[in-house]
PQR file of N, CA, C, O and H, with PARSE charges and radii, in Angstrom:
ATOM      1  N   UNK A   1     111.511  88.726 102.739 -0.4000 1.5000
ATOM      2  CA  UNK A   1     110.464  88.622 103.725 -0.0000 2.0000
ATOM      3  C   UNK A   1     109.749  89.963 103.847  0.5500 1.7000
ATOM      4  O   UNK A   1     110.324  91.051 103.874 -0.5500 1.4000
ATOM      5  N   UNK A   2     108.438  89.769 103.917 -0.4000 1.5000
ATOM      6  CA  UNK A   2     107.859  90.904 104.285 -0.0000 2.0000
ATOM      7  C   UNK A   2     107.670  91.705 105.700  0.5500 1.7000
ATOM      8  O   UNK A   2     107.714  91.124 106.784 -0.5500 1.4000
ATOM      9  H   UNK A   2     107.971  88.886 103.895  0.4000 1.0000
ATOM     10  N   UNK A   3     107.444  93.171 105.549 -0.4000 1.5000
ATOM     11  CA  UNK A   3     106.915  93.654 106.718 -0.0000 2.0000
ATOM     12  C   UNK A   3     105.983  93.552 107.273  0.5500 1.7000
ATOM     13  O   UNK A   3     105.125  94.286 106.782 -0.5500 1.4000
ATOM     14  H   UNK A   3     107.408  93.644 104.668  0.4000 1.0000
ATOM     15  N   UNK A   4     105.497  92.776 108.438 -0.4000 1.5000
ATOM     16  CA  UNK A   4     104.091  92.514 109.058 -0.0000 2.0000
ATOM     17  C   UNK A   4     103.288  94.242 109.112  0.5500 1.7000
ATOM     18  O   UNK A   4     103.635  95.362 109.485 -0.5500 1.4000
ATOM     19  H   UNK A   4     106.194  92.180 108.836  0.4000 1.0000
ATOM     20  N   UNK A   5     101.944  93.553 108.441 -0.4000 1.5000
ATOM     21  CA  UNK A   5     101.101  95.119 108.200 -0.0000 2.0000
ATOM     22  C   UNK A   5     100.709  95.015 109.871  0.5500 1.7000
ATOM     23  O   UNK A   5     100.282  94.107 110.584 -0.5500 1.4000
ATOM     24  H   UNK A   5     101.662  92.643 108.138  0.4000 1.0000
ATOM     25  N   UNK A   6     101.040  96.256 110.065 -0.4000 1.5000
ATOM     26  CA  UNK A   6      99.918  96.971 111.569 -0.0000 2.0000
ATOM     27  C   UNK A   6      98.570  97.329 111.101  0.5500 1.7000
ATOM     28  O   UNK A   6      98.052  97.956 110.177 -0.5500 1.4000
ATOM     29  H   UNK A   6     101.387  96.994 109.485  0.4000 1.0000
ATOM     30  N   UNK A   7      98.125  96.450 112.467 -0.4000 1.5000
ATOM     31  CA  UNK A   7      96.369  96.051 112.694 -0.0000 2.0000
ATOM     32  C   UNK A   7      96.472  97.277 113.901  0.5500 1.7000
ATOM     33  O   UNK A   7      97.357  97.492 114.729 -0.5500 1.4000
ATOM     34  H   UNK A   7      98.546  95.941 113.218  0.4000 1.0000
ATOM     35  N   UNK A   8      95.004  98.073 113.595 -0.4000 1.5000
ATOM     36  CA  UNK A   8      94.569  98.694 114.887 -0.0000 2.0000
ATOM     37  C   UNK A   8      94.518  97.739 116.129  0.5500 1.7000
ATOM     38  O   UNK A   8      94.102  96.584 116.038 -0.5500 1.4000
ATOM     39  H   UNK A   8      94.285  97.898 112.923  0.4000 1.0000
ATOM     40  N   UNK A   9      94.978  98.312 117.324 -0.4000 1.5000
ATOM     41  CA  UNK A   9      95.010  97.381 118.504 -0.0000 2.0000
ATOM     42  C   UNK A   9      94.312  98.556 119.902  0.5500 1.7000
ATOM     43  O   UNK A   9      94.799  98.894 120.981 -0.5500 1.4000
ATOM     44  H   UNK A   9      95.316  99.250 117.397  0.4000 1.0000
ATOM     45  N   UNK A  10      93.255  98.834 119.356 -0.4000 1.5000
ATOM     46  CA  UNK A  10      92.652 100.034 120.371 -0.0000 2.0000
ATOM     47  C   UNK A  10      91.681  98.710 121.198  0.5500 1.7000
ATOM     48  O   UNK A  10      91.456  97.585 120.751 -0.5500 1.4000
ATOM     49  H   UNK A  10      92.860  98.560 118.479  0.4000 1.0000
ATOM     50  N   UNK A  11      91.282  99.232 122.369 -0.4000 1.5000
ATOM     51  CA  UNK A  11      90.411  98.046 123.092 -0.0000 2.0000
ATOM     52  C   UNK A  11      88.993  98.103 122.286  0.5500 1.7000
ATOM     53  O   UNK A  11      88.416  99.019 121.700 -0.5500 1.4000
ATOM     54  H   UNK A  11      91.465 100.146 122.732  0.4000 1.0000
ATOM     55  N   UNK A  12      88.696  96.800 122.499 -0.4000 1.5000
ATOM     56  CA  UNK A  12      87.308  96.197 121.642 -0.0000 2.0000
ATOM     57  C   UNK A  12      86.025  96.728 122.573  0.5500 1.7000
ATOM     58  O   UNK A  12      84.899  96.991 122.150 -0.5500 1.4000
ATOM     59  H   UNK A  12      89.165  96.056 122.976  0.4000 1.0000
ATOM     60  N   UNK A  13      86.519  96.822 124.026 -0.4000 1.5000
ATOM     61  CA  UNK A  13      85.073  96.696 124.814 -0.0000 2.0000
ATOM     62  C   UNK A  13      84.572  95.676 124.991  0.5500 1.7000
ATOM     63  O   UNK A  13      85.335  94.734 125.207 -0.5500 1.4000
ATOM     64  H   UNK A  13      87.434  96.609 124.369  0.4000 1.0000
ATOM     65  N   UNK A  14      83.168  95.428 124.978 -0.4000 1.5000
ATOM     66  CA  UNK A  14      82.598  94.446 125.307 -0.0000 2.0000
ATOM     67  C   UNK A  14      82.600  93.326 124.215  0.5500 1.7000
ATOM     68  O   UNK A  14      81.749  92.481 124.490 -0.5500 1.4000
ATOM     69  H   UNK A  14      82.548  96.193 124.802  0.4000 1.0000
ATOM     70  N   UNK A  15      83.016  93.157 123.515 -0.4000 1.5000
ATOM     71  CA  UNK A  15      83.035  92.111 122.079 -0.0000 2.0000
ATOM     72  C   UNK A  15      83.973  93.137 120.629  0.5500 1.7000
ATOM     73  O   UNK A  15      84.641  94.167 120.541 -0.5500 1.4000
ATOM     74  H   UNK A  15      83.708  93.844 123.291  0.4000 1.0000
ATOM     75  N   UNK A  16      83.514  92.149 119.814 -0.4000 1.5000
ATOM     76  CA  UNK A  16      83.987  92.476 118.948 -0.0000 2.0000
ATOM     77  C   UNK A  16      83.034  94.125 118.230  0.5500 1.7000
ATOM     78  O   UNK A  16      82.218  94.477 119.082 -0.5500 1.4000
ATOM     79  H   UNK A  16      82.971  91.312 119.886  0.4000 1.0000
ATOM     80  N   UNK A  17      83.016  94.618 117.577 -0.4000 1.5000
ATOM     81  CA  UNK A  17      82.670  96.147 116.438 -0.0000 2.0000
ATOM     82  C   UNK A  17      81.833  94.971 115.835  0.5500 1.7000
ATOM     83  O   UNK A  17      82.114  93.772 115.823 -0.5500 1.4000
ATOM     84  H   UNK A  17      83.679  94.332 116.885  0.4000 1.0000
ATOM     85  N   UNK A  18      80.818  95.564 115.376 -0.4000 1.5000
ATOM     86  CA  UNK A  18      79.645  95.180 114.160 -0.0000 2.0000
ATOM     87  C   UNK A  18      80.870  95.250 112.557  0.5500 1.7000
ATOM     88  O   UNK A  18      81.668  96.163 112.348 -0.5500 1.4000
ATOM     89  H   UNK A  18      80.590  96.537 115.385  0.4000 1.0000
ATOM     90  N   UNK A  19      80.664  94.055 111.685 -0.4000 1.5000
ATOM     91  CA  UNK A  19      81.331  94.311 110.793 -0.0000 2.0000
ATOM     92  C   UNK A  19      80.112  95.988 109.956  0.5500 1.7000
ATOM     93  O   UNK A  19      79.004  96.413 110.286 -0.5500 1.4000
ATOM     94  H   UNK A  19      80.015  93.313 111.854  0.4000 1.0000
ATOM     95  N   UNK A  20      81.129  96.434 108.825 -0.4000 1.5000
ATOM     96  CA  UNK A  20      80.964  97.726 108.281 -0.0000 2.0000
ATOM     97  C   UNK A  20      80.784  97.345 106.716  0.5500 1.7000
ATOM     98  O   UNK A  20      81.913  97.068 106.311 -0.5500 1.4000
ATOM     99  H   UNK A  20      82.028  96.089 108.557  0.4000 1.0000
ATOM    100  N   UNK A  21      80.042  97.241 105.885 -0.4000 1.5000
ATOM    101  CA  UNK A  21      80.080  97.040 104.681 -0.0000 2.0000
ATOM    102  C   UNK A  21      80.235  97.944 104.033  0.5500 1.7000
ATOM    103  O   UNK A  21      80.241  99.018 104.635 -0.5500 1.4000
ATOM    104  H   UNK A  21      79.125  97.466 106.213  0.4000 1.0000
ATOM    105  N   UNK A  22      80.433  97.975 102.525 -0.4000 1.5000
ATOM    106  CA  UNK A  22      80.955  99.080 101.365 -0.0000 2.0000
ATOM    107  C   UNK A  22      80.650  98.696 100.238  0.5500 1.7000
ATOM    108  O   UNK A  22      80.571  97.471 100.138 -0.5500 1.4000
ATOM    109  H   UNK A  22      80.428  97.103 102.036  0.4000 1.0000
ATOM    110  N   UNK A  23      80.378  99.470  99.040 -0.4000 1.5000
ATOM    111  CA  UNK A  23      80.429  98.745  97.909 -0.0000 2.0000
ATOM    112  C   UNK A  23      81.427  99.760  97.252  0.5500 1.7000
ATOM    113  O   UNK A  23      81.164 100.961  97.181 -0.5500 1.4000
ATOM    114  H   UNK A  23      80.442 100.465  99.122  0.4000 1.0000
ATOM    115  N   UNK A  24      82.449  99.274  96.833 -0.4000 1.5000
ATOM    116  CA  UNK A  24      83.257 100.420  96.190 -0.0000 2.0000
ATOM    117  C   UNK A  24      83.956  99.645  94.833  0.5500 1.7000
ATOM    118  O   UNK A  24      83.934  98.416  94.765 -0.5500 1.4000
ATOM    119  H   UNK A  24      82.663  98.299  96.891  0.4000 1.0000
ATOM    120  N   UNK A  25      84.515 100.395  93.871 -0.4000 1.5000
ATOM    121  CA  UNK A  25      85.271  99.545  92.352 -0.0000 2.0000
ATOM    122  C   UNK A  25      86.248  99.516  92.954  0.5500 1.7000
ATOM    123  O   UNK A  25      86.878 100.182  93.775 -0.5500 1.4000
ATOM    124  H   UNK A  25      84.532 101.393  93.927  0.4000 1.0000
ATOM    125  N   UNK A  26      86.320  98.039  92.066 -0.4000 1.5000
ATOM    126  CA  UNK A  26      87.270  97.248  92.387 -0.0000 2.0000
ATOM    127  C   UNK A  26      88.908  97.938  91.892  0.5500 1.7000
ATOM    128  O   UNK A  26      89.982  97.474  92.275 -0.5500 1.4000
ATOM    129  H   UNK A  26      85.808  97.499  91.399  0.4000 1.0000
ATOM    130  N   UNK A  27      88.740  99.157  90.946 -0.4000 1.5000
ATOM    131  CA  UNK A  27      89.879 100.004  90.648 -0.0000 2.0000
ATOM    132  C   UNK A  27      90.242 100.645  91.960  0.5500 1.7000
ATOM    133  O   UNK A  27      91.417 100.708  92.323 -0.5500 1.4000
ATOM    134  H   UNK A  27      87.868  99.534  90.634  0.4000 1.0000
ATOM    135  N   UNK A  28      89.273 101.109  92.657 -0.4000 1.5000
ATOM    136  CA  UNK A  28      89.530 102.514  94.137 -0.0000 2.0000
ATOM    137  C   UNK A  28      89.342 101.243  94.801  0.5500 1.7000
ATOM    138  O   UNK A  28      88.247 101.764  95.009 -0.5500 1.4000
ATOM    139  H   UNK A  28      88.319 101.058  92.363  0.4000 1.0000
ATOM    140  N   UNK A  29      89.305 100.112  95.339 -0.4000 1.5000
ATOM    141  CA  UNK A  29      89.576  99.026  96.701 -0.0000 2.0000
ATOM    142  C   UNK A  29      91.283  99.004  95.856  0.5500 1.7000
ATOM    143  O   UNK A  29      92.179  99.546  96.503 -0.5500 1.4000
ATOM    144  H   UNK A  29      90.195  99.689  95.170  0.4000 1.0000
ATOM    145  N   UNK A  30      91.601  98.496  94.707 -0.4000 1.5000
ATOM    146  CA  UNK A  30      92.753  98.449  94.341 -0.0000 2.0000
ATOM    147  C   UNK A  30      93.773  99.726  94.902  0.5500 1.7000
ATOM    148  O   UNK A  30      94.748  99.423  95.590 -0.5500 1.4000
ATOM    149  H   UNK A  30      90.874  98.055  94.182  0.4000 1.0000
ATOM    150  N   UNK A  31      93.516 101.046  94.596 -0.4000 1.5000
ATOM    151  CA  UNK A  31      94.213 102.145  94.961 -0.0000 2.0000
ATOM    152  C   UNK A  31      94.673 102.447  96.407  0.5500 1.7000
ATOM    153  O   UNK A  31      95.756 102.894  96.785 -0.5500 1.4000
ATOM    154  H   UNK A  31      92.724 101.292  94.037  0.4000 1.0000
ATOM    155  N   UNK A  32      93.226 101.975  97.352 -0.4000 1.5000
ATOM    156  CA  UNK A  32      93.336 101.982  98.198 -0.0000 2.0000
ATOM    157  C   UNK A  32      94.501 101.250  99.050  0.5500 1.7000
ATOM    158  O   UNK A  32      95.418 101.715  99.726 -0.5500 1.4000
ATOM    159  H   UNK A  32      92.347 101.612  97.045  0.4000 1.0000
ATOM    160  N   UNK A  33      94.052  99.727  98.710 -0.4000 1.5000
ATOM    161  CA  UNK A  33      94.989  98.727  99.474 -0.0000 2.0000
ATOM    162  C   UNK A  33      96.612  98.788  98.650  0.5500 1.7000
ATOM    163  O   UNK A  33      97.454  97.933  98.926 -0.5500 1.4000
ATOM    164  H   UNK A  33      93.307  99.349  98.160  0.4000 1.0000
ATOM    165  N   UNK A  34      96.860  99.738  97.778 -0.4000 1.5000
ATOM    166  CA  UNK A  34      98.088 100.040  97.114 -0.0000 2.0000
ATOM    167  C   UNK A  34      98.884 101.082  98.486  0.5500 1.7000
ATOM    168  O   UNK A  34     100.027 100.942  98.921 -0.5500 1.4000
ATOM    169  H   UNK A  34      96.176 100.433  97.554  0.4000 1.0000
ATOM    170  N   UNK A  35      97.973 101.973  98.870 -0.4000 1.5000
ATOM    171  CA  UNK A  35      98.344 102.772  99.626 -0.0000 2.0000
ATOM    172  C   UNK A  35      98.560 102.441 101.287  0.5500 1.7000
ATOM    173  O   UNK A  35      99.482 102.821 102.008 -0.5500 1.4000
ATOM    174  H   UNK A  35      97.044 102.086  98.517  0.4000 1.0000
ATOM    175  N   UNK A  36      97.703 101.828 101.539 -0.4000 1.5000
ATOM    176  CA  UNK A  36      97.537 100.828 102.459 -0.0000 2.0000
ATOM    177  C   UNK A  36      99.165  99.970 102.872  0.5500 1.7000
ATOM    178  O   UNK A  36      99.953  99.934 103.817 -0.5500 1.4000
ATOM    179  H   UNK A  36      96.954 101.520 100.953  0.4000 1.0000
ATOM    180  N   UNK A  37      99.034  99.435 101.653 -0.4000 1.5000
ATOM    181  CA  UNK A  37     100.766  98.293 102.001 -0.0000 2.0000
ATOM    182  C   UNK A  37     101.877  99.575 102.001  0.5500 1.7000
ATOM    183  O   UNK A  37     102.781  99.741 102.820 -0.5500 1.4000
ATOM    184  H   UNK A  37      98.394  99.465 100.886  0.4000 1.0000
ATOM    185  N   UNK A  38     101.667 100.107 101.278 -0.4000 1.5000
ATOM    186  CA  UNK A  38     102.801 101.336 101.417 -0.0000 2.0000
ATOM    187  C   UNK A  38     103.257 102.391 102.231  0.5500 1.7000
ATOM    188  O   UNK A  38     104.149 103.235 102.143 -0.5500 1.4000
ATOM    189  H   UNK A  38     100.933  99.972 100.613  0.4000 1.0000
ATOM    190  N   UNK A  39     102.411 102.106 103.027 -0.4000 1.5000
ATOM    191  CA  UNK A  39     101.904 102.417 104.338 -0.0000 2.0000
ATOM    192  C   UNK A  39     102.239 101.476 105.879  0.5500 1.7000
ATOM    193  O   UNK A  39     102.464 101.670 107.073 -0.5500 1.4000
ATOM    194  H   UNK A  39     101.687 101.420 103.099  0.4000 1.0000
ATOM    195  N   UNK A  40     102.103 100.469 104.978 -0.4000 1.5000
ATOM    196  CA  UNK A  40     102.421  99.392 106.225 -0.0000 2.0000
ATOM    197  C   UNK A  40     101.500  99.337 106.981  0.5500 1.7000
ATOM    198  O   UNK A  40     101.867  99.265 108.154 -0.5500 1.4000
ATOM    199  H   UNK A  40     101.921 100.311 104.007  0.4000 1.0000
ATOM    200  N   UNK A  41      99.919  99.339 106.758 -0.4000 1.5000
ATOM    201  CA  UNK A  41      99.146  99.582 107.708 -0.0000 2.0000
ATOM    202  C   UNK A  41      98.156  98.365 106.536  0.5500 1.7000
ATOM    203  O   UNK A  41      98.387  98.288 105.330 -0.5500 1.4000
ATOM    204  H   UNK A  41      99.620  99.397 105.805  0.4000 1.0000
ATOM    205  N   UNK A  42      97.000  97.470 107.328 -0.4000 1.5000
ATOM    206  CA  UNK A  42      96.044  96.903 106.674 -0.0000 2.0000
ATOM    207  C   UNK A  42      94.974  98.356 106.404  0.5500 1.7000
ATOM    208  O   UNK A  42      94.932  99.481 106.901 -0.5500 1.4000
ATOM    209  H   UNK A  42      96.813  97.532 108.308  0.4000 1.0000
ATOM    210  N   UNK A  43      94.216  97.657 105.393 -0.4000 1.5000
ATOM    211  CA  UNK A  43      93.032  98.183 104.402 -0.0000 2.0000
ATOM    212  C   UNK A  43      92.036  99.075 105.710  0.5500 1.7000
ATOM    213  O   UNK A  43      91.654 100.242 105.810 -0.5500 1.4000
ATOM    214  H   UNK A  43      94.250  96.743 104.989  0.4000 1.0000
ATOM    215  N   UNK A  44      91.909  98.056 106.427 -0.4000 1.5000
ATOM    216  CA  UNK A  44      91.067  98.501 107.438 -0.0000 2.0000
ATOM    217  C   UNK A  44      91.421  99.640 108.441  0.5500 1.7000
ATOM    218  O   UNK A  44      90.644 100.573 108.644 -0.5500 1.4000
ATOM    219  H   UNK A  44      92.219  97.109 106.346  0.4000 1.0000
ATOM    220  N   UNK A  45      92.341  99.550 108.912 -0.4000 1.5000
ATOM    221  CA  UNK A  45      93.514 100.310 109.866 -0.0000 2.0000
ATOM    222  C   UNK A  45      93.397 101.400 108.872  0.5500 1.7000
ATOM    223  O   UNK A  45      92.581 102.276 109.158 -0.5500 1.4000
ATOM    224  H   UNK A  45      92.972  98.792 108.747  0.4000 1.0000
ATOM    225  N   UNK A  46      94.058 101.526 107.744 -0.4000 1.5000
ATOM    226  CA  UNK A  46      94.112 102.503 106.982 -0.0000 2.0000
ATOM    227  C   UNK A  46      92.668 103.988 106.591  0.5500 1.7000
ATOM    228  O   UNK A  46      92.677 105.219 106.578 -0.5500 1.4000
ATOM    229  H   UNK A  46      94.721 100.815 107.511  0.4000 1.0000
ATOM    230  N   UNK A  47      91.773 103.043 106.371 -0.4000 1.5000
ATOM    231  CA  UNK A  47      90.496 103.289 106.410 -0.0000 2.0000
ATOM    232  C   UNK A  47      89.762 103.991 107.771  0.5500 1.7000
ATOM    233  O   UNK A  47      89.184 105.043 107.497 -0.5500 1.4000
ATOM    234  H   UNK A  47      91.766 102.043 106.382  0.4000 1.0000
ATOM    235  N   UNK A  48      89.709 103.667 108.885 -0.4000 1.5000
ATOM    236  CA  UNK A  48      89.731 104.055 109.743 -0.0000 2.0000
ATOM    237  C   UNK A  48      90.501 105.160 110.409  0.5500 1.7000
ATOM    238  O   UNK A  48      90.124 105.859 111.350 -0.5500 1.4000
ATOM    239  H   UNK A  48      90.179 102.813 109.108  0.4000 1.0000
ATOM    240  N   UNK A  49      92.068 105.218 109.523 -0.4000 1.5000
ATOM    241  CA  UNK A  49      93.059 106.516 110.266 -0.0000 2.0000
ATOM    242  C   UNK A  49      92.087 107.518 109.924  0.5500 1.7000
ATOM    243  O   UNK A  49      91.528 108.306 110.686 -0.5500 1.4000
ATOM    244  H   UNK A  49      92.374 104.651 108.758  0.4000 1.0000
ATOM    245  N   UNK A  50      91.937 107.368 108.480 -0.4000 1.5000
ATOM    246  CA  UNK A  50      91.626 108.681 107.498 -0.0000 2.0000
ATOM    247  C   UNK A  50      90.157 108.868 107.659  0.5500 1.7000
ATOM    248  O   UNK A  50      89.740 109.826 107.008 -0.5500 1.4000
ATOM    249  H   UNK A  50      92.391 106.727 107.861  0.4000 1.0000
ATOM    250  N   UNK A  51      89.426 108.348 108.212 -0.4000 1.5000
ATOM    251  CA  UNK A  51      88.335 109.027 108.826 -0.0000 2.0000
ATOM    252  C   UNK A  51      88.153 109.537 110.083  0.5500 1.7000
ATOM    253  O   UNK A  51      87.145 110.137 110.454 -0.5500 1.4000
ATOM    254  H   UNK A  51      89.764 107.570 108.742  0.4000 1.0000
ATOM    255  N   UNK A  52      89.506 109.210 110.995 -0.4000 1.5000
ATOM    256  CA  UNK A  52      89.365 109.553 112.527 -0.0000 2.0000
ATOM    257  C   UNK A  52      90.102 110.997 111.889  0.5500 1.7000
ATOM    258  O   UNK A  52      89.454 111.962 112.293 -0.5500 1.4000
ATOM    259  H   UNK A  52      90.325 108.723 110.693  0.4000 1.0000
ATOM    260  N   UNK A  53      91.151 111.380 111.098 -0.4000 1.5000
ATOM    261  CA  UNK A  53      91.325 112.448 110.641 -0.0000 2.0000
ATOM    262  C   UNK A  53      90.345 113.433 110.519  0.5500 1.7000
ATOM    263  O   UNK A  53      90.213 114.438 111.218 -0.5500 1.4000
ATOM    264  H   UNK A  53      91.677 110.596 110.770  0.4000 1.0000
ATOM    265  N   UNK A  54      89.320 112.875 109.090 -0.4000 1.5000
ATOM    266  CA  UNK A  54      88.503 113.895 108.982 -0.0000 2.0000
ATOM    267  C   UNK A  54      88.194 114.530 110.159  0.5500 1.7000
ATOM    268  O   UNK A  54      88.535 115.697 110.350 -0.5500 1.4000
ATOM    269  H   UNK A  54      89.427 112.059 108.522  0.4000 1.0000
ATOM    270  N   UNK A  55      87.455 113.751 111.142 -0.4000 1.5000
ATOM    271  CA  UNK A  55      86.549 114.096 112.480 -0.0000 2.0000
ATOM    272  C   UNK A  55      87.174 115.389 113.461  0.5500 1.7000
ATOM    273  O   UNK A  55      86.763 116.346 114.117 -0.5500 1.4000
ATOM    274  H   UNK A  55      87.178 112.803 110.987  0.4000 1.0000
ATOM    275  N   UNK A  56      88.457 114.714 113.077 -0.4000 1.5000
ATOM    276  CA  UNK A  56      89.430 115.648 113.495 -0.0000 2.0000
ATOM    277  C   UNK A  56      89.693 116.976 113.146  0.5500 1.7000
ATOM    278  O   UNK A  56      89.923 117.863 113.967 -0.5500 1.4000
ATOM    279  H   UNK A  56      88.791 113.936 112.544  0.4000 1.0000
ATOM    280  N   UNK A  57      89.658 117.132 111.816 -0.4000 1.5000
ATOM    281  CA  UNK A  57      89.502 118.021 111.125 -0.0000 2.0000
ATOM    282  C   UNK A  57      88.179 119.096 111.123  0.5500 1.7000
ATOM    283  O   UNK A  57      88.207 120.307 110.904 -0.5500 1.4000
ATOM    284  H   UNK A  57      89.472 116.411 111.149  0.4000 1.0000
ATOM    285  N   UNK A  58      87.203 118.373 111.390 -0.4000 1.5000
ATOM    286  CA  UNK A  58      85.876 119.198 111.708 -0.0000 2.0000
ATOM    287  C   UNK A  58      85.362 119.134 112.736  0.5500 1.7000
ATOM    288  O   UNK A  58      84.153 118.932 112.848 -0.5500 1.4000
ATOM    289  H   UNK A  58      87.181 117.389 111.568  0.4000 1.0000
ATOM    290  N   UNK A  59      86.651 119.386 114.335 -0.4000 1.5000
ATOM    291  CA  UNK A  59      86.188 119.375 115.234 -0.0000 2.0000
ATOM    292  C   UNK A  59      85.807 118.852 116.228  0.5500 1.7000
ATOM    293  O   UNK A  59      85.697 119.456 117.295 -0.5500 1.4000
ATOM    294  H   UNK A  59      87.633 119.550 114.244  0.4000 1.0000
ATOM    295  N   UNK A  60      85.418 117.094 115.985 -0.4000 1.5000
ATOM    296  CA  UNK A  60      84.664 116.404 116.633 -0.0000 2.0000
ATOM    297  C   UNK A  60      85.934 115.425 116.709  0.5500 1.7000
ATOM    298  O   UNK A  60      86.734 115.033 115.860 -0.5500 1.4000
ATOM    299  H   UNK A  60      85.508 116.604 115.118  0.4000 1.0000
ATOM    300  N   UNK A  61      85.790 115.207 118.006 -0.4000 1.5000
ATOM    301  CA  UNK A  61      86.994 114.026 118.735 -0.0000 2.0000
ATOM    302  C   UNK A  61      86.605 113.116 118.833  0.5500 1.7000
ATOM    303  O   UNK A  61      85.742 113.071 119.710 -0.5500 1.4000
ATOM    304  H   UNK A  61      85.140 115.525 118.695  0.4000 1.0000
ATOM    305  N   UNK A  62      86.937 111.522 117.960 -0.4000 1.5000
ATOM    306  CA  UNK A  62      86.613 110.675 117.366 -0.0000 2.0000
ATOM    307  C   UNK A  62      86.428 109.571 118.577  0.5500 1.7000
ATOM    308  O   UNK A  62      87.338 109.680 119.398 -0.5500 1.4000
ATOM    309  H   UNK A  62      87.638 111.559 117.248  0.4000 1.0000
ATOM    310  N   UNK A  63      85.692 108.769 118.821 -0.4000 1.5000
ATOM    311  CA  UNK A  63      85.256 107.902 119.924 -0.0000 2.0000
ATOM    312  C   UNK A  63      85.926 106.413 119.817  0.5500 1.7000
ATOM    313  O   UNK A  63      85.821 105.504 120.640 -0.5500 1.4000
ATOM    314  H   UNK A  63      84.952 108.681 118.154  0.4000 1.0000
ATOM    315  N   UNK A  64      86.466 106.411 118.889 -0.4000 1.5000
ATOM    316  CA  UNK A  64      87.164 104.925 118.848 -0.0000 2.0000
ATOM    317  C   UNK A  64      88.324 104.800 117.896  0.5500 1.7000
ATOM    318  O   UNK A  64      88.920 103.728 117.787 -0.5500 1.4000
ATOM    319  H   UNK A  64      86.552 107.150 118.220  0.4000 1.0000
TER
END
């Protein structure tokens, strides 16, 4: 049996987030969601840590 991946569970606000599109190869979406399960975290969740990082990183305290 598998480990259930952790979904971000921060409050939505008033509705749901605007979806976010990407166009990325299908090799780096592969790498990604490799790291992702290994992680135990979904694609998205994952995606989102590592940019609230950056922000972090240069200062600016990330809003969501």
């Amino acid at each position: 049996m598998s480990t259930p991946v952790k979904r971000d569970r921060q409050p939505k606000g008033n509705g749901k987030a605007p979806p976010f599109h990407m166009r990325i190869s299908p090799e780096l979406k592969e790498q990604f969601e490799q790291q992702a399960n290994a992680d135990g975290v979904s694609l998205a969740n994952w995606l989102k840590t590592l940019g609230r990082k950056e922000l972090e990183r240069l200062g600016i305290e990330p809003k969501g």
